[in-house]
N, C-alpha and C positions, 0 to 999 in steps of 0.2 A: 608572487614569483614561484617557479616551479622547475623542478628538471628537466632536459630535456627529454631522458630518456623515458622519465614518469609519464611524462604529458602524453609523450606516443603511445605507451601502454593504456594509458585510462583512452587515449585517441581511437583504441581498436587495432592498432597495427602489429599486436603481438606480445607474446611473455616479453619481459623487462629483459632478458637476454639475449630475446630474438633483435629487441627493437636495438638493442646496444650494436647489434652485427649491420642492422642497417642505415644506423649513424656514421659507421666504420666505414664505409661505403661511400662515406658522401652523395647520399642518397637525399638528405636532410639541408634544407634553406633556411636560413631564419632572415627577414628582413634582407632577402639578397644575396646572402652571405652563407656559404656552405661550410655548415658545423662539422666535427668529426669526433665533439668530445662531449661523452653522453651525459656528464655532470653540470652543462650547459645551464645556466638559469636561463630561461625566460616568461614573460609578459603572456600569462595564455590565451588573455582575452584579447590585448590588443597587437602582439606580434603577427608577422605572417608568416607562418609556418608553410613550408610547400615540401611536399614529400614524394620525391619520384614524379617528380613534374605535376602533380596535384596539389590542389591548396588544401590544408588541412581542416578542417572546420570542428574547433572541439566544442565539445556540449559538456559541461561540467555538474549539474543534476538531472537526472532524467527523471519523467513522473509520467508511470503508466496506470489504467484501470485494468484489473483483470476480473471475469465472471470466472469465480472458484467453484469449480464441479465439489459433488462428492465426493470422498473417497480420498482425498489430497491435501495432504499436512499443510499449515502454512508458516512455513519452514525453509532455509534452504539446503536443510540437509534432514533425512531417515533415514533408517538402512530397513524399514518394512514397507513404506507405503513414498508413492510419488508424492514430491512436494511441488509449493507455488515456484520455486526455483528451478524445475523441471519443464513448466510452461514456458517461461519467461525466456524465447528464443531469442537469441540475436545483440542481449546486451550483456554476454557472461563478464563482459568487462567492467560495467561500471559496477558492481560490487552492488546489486539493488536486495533488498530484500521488504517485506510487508510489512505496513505499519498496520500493528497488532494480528490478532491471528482470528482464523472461526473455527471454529471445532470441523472434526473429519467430517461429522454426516451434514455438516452446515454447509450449503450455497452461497453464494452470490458476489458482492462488490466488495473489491481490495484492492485498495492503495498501495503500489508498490514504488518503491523509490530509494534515491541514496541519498537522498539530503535528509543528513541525521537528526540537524536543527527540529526542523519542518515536522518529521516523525515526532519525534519528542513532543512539542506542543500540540500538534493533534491529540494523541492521547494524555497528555495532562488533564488532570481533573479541573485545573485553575481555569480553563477553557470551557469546559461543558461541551465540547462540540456533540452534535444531533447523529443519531446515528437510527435509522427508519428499518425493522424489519418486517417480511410480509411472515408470519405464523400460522400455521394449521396445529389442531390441538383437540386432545381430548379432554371430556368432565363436563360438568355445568357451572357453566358461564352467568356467575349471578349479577343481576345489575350491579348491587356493594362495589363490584370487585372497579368499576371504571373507577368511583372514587380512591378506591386503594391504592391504584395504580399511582392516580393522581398526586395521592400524598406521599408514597413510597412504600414499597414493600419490603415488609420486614422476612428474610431470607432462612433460613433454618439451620444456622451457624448464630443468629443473631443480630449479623449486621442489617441495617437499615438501608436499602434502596436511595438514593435522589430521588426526587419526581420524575414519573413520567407521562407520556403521553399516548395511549390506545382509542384506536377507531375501529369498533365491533362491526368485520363485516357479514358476518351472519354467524351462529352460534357454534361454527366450530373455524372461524377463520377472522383475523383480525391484522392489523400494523399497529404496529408498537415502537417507539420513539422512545429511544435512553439517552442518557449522559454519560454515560460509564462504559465500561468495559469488562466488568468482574468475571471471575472464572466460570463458563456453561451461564453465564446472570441471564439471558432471557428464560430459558429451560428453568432454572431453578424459583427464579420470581412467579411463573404460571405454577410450578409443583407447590410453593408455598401456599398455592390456593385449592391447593387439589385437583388442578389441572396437568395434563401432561403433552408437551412440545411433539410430536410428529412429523411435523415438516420445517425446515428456517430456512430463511433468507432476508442475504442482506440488500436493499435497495436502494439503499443513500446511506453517504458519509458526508457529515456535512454539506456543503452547498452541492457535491458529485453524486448522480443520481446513475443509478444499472441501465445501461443502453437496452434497448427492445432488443437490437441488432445484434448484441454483442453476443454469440453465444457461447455455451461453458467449454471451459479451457480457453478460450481465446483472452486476449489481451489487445490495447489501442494505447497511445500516448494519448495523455492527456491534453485539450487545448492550452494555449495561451492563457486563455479568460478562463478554463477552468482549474490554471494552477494559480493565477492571482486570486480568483473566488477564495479555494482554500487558505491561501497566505491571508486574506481578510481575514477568514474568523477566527483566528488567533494572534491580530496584529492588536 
């Protein structure tokens, strides 16, 4: 159950004061029946809400993919540089913000959403979800280094990598597949080898792969099947 006057605001219909003026209005139907009192409970899945002669249709998670340019925090707030909450047109209402972040000079695919749950266990370690990036780089690329990867790399603080997964696609460009999320961790697992990161990007988050289409700065909802995909690999 839910306010009515909450519902209309997560609805899009305006700041919680706006929408309270146009409750006052009798503006507002609930099952027939015209509201006038914004502390209203109701039902927001299965009520009919009709508003100004329209029926209301709320979405109460939304899940979008964004291709993250350079240059753009992933954040919804900086006071230096534009962030992923700068892109994200059109849904300033439902309160979305990234699960997990890429560094400024880092590209590619991000999950943006409000369902906290959902967030939360994607980045859980207890999950491992797969996370694919395409890497350009400098140094020599010794064979050793595939098994290191394999068994995990030891980082230059000390901590020990999880395994991972790399596919050499020629000797200064490769995909690389983590479990984790550590701070700069693709850049500093290549530097532990003596290699140095020049290019990232990220191409898949779990079963969500980067559209060819999509290009940077834009964003798309996600499907149906590719918001059940996700709920799989951490159900």
């Amino acid at each position: 159950m839910m306010r009515l006057d909450k519902y209309l605001a997560h609805a899009g219909y305006g700041t919680r004061s706006e929408v309270k003026k146009i409750i006052q209005k009798g503006l507002v139907e609930v099952n027939g029946l015209v509201i006038k009192k914004d502390d209203q409970k109701i039902d927001e899945v299965n009520d009919e809400i009709i508003v100004a002669g329209e029926v209301s249709n709320y979405i109460k998670h939304v899940y979008l993919i964004l291709h993250k340019p350079a240059g753009v925090i992933s954040s919804n707030f900086d006071t230096t540089h534009k962030t992923t909450k700068d892109l994200i047109v059109g849904y300033e209402h439902y309160k979305t913000f990234p699960v997990g972040r890429l560094d400024l000079d880092t590209e590619g695919l991000l999950i943006i959403t409000n369902d906290g749950l959902l967030a939360h266990q994607l980045l859980s370690p207890r999950y491992h979800v797969d996370k694919t990036y395409y890497v350009e780089f400098t140094g020599d690329y010794k064979s050793i280094y595939t098994a290191l990867f394999e068994t995990g790399i030891t980082l230059e603080d000390g901590y020990l990598c999880m395994p991972s997964r790399i596919e050499l696609l020629n000797s200064q460009q490769a995909l690389l597949t983590i479990k984790e999320g550590k701070y700069h961790q693709v850049k500093r697992m290549f530097l532990a080898l003596d290699m140095e990161v020049t290019y990232l990007k990220r191409i898949s988050f779990g079963p969500i792969q980067l559209d060819d289409t999509l290009k940077k700065g834009t964003f798309r909802p996600l499907s149906e099947s590719e918001v059940e995909a996700l709920k799989k690999v951490v159900s």
